[in-house]
ROVO-323234 format. One line per field, with one value per atom (N, C-alpha, C): atom name; residue number from 1; z, y, x. Coordinates in steps of 0.05 Angstrom, whole numbers. Layout:
% residues N
at <- [CA:...]
i <- [NUM:...]
c3 <- [Z:...]
c2 <- [Y:...]
c1 <- [X:...]
***
This chain:
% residues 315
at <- [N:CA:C:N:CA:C:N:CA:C:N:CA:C:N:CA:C:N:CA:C:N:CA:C:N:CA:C:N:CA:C:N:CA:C:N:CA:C:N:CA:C:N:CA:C:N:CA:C:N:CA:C:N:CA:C:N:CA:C:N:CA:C:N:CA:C:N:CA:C:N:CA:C:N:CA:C:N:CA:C:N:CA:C:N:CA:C:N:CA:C:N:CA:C:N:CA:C:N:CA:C:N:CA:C:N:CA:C:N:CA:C:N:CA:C:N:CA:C:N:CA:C:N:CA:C:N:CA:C:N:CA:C:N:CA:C:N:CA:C:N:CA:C:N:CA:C:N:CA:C:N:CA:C:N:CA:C:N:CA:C:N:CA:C:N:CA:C:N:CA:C:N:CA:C:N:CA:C:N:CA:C:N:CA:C:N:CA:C:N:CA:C:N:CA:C:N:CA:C:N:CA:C:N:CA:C:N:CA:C:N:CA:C:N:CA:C:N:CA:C:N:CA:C:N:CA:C:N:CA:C:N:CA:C:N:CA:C:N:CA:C:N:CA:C:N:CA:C:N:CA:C:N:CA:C:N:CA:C:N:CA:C:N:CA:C:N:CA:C:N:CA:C:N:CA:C:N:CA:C:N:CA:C:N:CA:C:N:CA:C:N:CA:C:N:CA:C:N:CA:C:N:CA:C:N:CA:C:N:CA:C:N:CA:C:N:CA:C:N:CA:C:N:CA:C:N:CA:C:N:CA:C:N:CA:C:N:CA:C:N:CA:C:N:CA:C:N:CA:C:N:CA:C:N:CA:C:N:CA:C:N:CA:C:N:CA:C:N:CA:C:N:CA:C:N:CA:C:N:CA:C:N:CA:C:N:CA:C:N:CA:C:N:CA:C:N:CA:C:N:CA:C:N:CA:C:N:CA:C:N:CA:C:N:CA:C:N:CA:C:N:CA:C:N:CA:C:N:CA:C:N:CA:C:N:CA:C:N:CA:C:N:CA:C:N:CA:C:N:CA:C:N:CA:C:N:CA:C:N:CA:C:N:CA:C:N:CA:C:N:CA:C:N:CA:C:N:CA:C:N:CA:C:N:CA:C:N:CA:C:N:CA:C:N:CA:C:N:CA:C:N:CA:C:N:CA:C:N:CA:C:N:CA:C:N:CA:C:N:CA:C:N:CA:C:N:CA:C:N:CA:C:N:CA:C:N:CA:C:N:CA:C:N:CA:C:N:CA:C:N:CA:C:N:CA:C:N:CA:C:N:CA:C:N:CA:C:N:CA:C:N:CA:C:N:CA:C:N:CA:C:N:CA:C:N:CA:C:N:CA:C:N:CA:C:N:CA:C:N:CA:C:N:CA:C:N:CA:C:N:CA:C:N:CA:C:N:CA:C:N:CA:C:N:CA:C:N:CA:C:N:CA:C:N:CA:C:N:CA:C:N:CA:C:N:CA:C:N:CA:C:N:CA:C:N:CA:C:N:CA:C:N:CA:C:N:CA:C:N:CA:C:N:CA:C:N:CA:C:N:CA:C:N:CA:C:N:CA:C:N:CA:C:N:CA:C:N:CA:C:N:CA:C:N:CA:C:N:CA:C:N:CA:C:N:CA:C:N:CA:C:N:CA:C:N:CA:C:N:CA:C:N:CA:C:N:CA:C:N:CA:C:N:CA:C:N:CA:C:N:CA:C:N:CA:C:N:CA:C:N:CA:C:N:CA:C:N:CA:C:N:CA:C:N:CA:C:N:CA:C:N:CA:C:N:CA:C:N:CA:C:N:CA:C:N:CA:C:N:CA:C:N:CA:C:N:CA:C:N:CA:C:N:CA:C:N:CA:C:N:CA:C:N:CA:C:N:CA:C:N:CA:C:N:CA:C:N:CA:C:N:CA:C:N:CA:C:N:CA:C:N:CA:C:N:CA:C:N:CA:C:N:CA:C:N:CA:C:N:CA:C:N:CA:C:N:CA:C:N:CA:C:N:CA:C:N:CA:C:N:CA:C:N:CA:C:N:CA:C:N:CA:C:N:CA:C:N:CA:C:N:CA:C:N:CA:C:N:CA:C:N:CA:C:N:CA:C:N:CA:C:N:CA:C:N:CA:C:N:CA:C:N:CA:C:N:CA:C:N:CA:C:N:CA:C:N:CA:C:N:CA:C:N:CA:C:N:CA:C:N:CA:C:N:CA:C:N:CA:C:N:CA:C:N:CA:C:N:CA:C:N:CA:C:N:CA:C:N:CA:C:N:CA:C:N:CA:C:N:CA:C:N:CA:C:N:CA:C:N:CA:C:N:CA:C:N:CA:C:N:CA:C:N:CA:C:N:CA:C:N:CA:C:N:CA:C:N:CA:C:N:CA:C:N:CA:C:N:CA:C:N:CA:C:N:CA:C:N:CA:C:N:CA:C:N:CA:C:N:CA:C:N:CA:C:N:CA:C:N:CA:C:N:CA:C:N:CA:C:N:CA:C]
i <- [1:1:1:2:2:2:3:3:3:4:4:4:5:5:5:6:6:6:7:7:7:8:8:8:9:9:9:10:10:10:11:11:11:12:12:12:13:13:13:14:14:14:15:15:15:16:16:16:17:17:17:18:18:18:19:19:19:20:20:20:21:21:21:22:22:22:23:23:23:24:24:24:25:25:25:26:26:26:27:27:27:28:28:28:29:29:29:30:30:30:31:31:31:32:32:32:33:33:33:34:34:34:35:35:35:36:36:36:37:37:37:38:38:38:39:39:39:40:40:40:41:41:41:42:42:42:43:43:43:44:44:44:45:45:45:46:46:46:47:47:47:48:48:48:49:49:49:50:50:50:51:51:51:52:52:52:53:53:53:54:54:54:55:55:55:56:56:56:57:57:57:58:58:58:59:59:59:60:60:60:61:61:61:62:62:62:63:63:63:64:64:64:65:65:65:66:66:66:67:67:67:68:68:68:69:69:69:70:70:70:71:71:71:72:72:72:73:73:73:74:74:74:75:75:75:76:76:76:77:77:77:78:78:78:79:79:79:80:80:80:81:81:81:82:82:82:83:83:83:84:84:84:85:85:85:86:86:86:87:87:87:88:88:88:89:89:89:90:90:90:91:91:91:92:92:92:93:93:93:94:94:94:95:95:95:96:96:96:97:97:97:98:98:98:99:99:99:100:100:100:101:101:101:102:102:102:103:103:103:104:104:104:105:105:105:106:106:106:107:107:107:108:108:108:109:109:109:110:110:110:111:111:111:112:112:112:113:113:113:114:114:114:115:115:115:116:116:116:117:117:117:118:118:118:119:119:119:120:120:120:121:121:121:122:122:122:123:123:123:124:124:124:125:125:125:126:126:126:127:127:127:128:128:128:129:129:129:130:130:130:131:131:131:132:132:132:133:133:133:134:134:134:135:135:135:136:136:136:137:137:137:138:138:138:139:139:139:140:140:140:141:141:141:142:142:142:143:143:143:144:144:144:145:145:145:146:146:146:147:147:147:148:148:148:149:149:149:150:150:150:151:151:151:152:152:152:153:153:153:154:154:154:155:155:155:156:156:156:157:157:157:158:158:158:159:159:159:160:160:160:161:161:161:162:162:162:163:163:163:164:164:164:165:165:165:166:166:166:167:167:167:168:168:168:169:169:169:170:170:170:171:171:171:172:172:172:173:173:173:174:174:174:175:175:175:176:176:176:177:177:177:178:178:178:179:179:179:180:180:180:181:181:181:182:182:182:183:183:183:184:184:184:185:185:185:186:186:186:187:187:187:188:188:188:189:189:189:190:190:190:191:191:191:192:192:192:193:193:193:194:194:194:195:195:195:196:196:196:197:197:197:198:198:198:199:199:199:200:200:200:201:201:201:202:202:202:203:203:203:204:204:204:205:205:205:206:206:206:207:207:207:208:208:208:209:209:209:210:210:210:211:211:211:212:212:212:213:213:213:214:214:214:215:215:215:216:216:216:217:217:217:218:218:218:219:219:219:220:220:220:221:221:221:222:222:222:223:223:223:224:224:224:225:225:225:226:226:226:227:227:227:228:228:228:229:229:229:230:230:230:231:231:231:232:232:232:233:233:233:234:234:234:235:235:235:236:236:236:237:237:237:238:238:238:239:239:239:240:240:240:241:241:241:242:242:242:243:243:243:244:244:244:245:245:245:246:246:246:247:247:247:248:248:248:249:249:249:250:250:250:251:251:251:252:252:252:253:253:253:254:254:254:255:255:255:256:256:256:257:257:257:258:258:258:259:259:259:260:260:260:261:261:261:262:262:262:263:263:263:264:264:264:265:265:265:266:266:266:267:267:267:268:268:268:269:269:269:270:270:270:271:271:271:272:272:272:273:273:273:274:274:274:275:275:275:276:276:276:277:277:277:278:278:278:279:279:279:280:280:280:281:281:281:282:282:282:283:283:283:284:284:284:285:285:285:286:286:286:287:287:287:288:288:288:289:289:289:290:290:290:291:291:291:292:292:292:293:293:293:294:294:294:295:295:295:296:296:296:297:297:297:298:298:298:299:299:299:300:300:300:301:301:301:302:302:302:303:303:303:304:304:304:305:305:305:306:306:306:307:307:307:308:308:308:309:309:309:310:310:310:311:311:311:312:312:312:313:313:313:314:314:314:315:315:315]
c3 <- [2737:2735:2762:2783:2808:2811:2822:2839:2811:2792:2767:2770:2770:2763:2787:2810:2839:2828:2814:2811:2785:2768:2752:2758:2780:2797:2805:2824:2842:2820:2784:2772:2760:2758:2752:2767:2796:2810:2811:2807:2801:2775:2759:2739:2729:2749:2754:2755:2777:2789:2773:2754:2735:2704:2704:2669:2662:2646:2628:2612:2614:2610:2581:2563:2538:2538:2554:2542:2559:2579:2596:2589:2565:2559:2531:2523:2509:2532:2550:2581:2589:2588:2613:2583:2556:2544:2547:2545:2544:2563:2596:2616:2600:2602:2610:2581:2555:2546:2561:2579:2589:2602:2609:2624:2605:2585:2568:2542:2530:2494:2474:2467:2451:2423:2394:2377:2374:2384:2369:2397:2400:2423:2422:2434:2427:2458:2460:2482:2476:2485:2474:2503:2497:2513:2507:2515:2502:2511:2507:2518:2496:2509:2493:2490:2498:2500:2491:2469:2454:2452:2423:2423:2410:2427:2407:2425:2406:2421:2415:2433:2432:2433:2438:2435:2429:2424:2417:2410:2429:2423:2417:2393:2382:2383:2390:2380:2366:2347:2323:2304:2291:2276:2268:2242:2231:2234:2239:2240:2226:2202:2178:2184:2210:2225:2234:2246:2252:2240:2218:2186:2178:2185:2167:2188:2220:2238:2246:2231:2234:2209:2197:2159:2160:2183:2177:2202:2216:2239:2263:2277:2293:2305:2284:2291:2296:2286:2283:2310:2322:2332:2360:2357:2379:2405:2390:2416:2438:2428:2444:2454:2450:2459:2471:2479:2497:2526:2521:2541:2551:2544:2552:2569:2560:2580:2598:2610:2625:2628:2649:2654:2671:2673:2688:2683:2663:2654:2616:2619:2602:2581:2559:2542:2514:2518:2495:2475:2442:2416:2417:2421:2410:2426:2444:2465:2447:2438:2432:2406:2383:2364:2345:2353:2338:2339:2364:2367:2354:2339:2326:2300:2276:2249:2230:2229:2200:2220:2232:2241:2240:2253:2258:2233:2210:2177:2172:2180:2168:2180:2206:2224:2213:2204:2185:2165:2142:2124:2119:2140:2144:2164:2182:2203:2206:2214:2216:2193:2169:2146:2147:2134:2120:2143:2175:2190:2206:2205:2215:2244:2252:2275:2289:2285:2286:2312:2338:2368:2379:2395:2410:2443:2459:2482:2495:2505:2503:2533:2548:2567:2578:2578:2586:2616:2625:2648:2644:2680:2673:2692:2675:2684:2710:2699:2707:2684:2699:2686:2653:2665:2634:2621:2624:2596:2608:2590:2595:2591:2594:2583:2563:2541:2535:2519:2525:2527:2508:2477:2467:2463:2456:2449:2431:2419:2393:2392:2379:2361:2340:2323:2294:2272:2283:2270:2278:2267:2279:2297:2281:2300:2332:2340:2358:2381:2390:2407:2432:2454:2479:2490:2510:2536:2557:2573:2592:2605:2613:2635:2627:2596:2593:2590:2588:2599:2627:2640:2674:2673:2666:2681:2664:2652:2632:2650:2657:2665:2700:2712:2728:2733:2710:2707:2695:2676:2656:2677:2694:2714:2735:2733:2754:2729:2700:2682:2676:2679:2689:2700:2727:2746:2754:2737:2730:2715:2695:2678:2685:2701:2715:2735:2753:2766:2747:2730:2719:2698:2695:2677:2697:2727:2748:2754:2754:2757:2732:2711:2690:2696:2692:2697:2721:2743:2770:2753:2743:2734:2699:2684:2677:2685:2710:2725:2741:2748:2768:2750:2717:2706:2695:2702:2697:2717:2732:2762:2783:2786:2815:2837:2817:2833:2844:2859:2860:2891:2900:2935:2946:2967:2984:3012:3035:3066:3073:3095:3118:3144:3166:3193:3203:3226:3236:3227:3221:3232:3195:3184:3157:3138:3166:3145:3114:3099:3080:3078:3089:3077:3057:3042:3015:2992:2969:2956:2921:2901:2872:2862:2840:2830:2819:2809:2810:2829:2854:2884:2883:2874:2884:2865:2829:2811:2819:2832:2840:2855:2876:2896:2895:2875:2871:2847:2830:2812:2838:2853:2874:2895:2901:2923:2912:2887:2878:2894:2919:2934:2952:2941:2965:2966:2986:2989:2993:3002:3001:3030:3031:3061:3080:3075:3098:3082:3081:3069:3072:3052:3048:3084:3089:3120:3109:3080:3080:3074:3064:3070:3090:3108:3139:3155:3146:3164:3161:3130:3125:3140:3156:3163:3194:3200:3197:3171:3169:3152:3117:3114:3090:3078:3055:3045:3017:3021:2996:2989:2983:2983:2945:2946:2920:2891:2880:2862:2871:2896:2893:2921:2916:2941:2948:2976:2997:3011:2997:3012:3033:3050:3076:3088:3085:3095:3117:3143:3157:3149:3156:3133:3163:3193:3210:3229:3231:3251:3219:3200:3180:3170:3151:3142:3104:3090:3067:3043:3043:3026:2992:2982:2952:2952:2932:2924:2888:2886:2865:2847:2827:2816:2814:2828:2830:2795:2800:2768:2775:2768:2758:2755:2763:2768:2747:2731:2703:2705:2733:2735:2751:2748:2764:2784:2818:2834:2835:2817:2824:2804:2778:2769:2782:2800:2820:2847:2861:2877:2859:2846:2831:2826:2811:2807:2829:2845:2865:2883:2890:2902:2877:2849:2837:2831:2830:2834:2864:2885:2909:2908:2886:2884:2876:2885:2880:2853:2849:2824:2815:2791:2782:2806:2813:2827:2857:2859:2898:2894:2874:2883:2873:2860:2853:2878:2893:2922:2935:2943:2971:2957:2934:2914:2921:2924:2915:2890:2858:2844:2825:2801:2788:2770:2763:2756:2732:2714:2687:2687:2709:2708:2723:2737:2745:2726:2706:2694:2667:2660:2644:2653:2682:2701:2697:2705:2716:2677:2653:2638:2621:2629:2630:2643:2662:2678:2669:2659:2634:2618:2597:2584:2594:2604:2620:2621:2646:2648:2629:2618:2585:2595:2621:2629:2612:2616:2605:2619:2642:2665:2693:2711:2739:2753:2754:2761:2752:2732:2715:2722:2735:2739:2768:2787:2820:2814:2806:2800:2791:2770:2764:2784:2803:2817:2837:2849:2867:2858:2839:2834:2832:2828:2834:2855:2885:2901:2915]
c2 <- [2977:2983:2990:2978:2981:2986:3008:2999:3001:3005:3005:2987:2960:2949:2953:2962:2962:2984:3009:3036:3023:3001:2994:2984:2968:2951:2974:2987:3010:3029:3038:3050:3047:3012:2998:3002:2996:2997:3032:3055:3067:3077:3071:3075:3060:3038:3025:3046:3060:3080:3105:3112:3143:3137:3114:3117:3105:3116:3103:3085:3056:3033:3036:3049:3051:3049:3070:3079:3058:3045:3021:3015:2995:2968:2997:3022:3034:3039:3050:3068:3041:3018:3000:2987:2988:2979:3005:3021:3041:3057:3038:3036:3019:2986:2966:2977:2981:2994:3000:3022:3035:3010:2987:2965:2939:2936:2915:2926:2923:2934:2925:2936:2916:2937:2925:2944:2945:2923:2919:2900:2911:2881:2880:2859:2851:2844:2844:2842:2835:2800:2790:2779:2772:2759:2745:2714:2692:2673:2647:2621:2602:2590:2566:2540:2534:2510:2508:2513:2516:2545:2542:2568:2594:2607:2633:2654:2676:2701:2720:2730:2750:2780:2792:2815:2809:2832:2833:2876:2872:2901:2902:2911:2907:2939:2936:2967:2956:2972:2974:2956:2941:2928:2934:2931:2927:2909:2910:2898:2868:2875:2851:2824:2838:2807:2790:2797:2781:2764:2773:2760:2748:2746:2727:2701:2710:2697:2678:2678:2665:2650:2664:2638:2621:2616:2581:2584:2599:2605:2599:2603:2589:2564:2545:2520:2502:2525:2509:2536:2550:2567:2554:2540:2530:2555:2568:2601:2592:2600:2598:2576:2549:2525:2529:2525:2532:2551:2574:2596:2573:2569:2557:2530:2518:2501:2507:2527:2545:2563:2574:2589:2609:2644:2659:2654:2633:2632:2643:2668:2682:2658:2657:2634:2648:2648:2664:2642:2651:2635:2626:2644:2639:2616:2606:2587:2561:2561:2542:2533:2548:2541:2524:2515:2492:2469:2468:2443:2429:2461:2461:2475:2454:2456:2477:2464:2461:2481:2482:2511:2530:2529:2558:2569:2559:2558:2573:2559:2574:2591:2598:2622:2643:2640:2659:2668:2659:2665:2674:2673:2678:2701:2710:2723:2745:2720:2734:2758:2748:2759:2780:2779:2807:2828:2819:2845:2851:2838:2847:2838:2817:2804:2777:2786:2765:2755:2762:2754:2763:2733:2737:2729:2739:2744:2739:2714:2713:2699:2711:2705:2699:2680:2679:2677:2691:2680:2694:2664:2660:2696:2689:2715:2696:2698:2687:2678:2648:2650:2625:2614:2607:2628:2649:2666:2673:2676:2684:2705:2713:2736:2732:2731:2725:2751:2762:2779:2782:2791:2789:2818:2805:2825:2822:2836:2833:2848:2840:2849:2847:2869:2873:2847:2850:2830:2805:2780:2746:2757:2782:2786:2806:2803:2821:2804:2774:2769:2776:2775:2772:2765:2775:2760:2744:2720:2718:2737:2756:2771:2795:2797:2802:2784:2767:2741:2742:2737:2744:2769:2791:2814:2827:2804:2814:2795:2761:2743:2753:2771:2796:2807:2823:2855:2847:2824:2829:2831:2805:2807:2828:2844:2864:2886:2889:2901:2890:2860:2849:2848:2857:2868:2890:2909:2945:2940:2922:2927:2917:2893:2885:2910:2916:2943:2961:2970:2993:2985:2957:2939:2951:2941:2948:2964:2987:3020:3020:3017:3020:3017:2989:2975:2990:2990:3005:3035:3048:3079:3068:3057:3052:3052:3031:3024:3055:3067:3087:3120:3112:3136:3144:3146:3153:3171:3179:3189:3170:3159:3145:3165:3195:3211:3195:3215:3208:3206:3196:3184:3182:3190:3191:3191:3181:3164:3187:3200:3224:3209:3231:3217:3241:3239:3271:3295:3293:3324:3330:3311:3320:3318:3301:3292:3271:3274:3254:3227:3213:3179:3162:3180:3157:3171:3176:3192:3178:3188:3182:3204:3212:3233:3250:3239:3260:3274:3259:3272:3305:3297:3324:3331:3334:3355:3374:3359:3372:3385:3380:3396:3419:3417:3437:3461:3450:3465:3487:3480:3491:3500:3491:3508:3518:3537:3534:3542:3550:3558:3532:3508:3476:3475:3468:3461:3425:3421:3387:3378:3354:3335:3341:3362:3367:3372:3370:3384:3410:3423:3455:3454:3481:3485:3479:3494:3491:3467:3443:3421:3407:3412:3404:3401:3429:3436:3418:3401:3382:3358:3346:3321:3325:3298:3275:3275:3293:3282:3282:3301:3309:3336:3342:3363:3373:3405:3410:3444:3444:3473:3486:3509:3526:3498:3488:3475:3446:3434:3406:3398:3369:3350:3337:3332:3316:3285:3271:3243:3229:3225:3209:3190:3172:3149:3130:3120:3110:3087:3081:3061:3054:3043:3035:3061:3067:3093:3108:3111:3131:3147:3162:3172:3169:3157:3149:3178:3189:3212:3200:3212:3219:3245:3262:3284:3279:3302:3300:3335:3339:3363:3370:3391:3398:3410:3404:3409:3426:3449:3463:3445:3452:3439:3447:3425:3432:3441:3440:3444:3471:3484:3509:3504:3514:3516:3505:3510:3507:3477:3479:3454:3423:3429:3406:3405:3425:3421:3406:3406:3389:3362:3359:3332:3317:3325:3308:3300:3314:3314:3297:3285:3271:3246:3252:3218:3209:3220:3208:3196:3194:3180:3201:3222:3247:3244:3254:3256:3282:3294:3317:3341:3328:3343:3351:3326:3324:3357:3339:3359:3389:3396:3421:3440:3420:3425:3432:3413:3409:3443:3453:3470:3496:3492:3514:3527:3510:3522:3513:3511:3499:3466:3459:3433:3435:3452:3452:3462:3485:3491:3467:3449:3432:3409:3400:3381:3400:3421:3435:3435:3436:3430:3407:3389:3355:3353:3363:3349:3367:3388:3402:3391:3382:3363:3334:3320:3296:3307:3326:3330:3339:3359:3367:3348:3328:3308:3282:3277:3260:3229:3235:3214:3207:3185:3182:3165:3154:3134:3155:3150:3156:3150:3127:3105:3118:3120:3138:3164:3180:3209:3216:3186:3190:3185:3166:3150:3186:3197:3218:3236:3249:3266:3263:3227:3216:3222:3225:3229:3261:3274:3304:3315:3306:3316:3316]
c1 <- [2074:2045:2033:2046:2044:2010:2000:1970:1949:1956:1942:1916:1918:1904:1876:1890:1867:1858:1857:1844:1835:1840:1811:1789:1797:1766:1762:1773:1753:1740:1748:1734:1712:1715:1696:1668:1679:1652:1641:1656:1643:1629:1644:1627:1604:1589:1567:1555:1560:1530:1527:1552:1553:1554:1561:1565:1539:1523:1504:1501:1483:1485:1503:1483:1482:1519:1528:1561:1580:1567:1588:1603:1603:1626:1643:1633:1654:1679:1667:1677:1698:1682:1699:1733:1718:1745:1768:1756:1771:1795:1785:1803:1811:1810:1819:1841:1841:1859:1883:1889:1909:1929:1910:1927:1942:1920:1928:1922:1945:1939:1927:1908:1898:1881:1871:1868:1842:1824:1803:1789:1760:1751:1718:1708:1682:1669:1651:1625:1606:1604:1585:1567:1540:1516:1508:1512:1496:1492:1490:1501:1521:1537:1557:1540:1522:1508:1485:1465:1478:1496:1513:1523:1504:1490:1474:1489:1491:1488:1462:1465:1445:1443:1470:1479:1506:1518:1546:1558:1569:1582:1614:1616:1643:1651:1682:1706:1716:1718:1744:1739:1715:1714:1687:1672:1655:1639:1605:1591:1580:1593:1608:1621:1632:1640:1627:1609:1580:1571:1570:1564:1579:1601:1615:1626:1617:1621:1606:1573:1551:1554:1563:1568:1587:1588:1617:1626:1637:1655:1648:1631:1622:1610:1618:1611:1639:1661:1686:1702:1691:1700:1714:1742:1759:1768:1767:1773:1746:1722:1705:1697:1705:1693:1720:1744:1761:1756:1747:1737:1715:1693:1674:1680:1690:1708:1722:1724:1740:1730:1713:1701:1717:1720:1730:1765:1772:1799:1811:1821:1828:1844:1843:1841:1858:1889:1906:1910:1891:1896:1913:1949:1964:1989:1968:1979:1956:1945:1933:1921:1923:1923:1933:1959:1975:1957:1945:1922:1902:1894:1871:1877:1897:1903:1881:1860:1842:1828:1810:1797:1805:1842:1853:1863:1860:1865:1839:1816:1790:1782:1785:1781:1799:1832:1850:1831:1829:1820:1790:1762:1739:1743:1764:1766:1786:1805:1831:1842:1840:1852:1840:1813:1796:1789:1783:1789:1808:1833:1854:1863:1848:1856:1865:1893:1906:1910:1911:1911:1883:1883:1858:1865:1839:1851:1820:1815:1778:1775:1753:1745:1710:1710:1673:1664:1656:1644:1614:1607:1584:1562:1536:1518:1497:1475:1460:1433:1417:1399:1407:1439:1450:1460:1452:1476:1504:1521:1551:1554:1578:1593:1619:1611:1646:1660:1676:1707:1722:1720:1748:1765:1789:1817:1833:1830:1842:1870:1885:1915:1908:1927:1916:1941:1961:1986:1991:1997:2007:2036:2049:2080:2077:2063:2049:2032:2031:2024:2021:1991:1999:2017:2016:2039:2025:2036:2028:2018:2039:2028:2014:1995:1969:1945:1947:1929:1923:1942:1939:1933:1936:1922:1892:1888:1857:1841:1855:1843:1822:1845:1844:1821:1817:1801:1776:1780:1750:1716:1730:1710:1697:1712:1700:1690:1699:1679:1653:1650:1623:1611:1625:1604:1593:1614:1603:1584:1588:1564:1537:1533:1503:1490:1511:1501:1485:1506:1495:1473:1468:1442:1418:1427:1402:1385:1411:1408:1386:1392:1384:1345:1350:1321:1300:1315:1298:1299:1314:1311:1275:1282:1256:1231:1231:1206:1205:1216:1214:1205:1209:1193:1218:1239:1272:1290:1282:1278:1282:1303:1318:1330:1332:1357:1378:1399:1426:1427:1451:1454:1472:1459:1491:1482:1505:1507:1514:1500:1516:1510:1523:1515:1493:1482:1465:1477:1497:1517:1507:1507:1510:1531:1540:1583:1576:1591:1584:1607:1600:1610:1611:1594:1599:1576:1582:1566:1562:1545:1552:1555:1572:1585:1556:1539:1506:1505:1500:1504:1513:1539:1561:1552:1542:1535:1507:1485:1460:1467:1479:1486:1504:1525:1539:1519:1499:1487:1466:1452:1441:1462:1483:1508:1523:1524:1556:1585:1577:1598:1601:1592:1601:1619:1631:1664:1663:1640:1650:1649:1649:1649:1637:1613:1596:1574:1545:1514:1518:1513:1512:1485:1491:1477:1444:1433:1409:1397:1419:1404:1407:1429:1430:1408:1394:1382:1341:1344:1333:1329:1344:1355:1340:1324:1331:1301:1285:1267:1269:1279:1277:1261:1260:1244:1258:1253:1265:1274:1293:1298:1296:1305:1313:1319:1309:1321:1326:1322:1319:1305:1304:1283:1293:1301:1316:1303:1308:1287:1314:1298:1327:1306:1319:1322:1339:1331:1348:1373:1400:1410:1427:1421:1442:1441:1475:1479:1470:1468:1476:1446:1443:1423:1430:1415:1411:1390:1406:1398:1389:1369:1366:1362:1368:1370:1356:1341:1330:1328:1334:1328:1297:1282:1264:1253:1233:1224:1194:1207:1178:1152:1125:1098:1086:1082:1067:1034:1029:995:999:976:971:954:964:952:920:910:880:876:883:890:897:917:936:914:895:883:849:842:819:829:860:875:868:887:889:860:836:827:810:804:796:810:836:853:848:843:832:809:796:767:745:745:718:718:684:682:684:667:665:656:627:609:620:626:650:673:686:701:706:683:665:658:647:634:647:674:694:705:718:727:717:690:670:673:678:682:651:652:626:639:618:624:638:637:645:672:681:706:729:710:737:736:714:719:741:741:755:788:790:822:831:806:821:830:809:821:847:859:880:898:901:921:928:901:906:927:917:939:964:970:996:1006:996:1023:1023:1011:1013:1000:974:962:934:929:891:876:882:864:873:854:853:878:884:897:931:943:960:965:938:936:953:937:954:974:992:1015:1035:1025:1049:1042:1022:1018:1037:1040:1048:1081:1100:1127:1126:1102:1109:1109:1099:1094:1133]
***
């Protein structure tokens, strides 16, 4: 397997900052697949204490399980009160079920049987706040068990897919509050060398350079730095980060207001009223209250307050 398992952590942490919350935990089983085999797996959010969940994202099984996992099964569920007692320690059924007679009989027959999963492979660790994370893996056959040494290398990995996934929770959240517009980022030094980038980064940049070659700022945004600005198709924000310079890059978007429109806006989300800024204008009162409320609509605002706020992400 050799460096396998180190190019899943390091994919992990990238695919925090590129994969989309929504598609994460498909993206992150779907590595962790290539390392440990498995037919069927679940992603759950909850707490053990009591036991609720609160989300749950399942592959390869029907939502039916849920249901039949909340009608008897989880009060007798020895997999999970095992994990839970063991926190960040990968927890293989088939090492411990002899233990637990009469559950692992009713877990068969409520579980095992009707969707096909006969090995489990379960891991919880903790989030924050009291909630967990707990991990499963399924095998579809009883003749088909894990191995130790897929226990140890799930016990491994799961964790660093929990930590792709809070990142990319983050991203998420700051991209909401921010309108959905975080843009993409990346570390150069003066010269314009790049040190460290997110795979957005290199797509904006190559949609506006198509002739980039890479590891240096195309010259016309070089020639941006140390402040920032904005060329043909996108906006350059830089930021100091140490010796380094802390780039966002953003796809420039056409200005939904016209010239004379965006000069009445703004000069009325600064406080002026109708008449003010008629005057400062030199236009008449009726044609800028006819603008400011063309610009309401345009950008899909209805308070003052709302009006600076989106002017303020267009500029």
């Amino acid at each position: 397997m050799g460096d396998a398992p180190d190019r899943f952590i390091l994919a992990c942490a990238q695919a925090a900052l590129d994969v989309p919350l929504a598609r994460y935990m498909d993206w992150a089983f779907d590595a962790l697949s290539g390392l440990v085999r498995f037919e069927a797996a679940g992603w759950g959010i909850g707490t053990h204490t009591p036991p609720v969940t609160h989300f749950v994202h399942l592959l390869g099984v029907p939502p039916e399980l849920l249901l039949a996992y909340e009608a008897g099964v989880a009060e007798i569920d020895y997999i999970r009160q095992a994990s839970a007692a063991r926190p960040g320690v990968t927890i293989n059924d088939f090492d411990i079920r002899d233990s637990f007679p009469d559950a692992a009989a009713e877990i068969d027959a409520r579980i095992s049987a009707p969707f096909a999963l006969a090995q489990t492979l379960a891991t919880t660790l903790p989030a924050e706040a009291g909630l967990v994370h707990f991990i499963l893996l399924w095998r579809r056959t009883r003749f088909d068990p894990f191995s130790e040494a897929d226990r140890q290398l799930a016990e491994r990995l799961k964790p660093h897919m929990v930590a792709g996934w809070r990142v990319a929770q983050r991203l998420h959240l700051m991209q909401r509050a921010a309108g959905g517009d975080l843009g993409h980022h990346a570390l150069v030094d003066r010269l314009g060398a790049l040190h460290s980038f997110d795979n957005g980064f290199v797509r904006l940049v190559r949609r506006a350079f198509p002739d980039w070659g890479g590891g240096r700022l195309p010259d016309a945004l070089g020639t941006l730095l140390p402040k920032g600005g904005t060329v043909p198709g996108l906006s350059l924000g830089v930021e100091r980060s140490g010796a380094l310079l802390a780039l966002t890059v953003r796809a420039q978007r056409p200005d939904p207001l016209t010239p004379a429109e965006r000069a009445a806006a703004e000069l009325y989300a600064a406080g002026l009223g109708y008449r003010a800024v008629a005057e400062r204008l030199e236009r008449a009162p009726g044609t800028v209250r006819n603008q400011i409320a063309r610009a309401y609509k345009r950008l899909g605002v209805n308070t003052k307050v709302a009006l600076a706020e989106r002017l303020a992400k267009l500029s």
